[in-house]
N, C-alpha and C positions, 0 to 999 in steps of 0.2 A: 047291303052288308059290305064293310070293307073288305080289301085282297089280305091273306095274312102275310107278314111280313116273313121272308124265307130265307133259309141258310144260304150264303154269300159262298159257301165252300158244294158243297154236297147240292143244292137246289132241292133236296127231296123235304129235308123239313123244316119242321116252323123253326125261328128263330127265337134264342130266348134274351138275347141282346148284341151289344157293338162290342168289339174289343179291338184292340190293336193287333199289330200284322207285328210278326217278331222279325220280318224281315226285309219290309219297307215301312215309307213314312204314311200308311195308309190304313186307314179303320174299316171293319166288316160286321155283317150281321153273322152271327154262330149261331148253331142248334148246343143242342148236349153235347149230343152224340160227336161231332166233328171238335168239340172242346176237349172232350174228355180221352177221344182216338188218339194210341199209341203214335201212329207216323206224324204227326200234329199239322195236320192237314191247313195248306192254305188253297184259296180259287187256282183253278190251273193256271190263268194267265200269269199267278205269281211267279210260278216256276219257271215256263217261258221266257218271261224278263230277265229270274238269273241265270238260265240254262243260254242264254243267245246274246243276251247286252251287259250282263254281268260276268260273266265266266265265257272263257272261249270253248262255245258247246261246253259245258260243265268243267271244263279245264279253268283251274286258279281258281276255285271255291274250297270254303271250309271242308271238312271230311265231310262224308255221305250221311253219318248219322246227325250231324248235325243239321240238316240240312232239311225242308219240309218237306212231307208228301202231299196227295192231293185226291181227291175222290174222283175218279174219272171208267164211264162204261161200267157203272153202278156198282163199282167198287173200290175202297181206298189204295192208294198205290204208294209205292214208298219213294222217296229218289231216286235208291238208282233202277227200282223198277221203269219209272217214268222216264228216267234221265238214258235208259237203253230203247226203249220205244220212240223216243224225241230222235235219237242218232240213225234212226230210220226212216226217218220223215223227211221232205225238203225242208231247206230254210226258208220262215217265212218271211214274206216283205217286211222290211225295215221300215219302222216310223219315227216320224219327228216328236220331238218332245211335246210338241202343242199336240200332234194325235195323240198321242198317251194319255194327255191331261182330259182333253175334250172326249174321249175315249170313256174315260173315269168316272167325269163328270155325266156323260151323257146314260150310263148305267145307273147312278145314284144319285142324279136331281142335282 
C-alpha cells in the first residue's frame, strides 16, 4: 500500500494537492485544513528564510498581517506569534544557496 501523500505545512494531514507558496518561488502539498486556515499557514522553514535572510530578524518586511504563519507544537501560529518565539532562539547556522536548494530537493525528490 502506498505512503499517503501529507501536508507540506502541518505534517498531520493528508494532502489534497500542490499549490504555490505566496511567498517564495516554491510549490507544496496542502491538506484543507492548512488552505483554508485564517493565519495562511506556510512549512516553518518558510518563515525562518524571511524571519533571518530576508528581513533582519523580522525587521524590513511587509506588516505582520501580511505576512504567513505556520503550524508548529501542534498548533497554528501567527507571525508575530512565531516571529517573538524566533527572537528567543539562537541564530541558526547560515547556509549556502546550494544547501538551500539541495536542502529542497533532498525533502521532495
Amino acid at each position: 500500500m502506498a505512503d499517503k501523500w501529507m501536508c507540506d505545512c502541518c505534517h498531520v494531514n493528508e494532502a489534497i494537492g500542490a499549490a504555490s507558496s505566496g511567498y517564495i518561488p516554491y510549490s507544496f502539498a496542502w491538506c484543507r485544513t492548512c488552505l483554508q486556515h485564517p493565519v495562511h499557514p506556510e512549512p516553518e522553514w518558510v518563515l525562518s528564510y524571511l524571519y533571518y535572510e530576508v528581513g533582519d530578524h523580522g525587521k524590513g518586511l511587509v506588516p505582520d498581517d501580511q505576512l504567513p504563519g505556520t503550524f508548529k507544537d501542534d498548533r497554528y501560529w501567527t507571525w508575530r506569534e512565531w516571529a517573538d518565539w524566533a527572537a528567543t532562539q539562537p541564530d541558526p547556522p547560515r547556509e549556502t544557496e546550494d544547501e538551500v536548494v539541495q536542502a529542497g530537493m533532498d525533502r521532495h525528490g
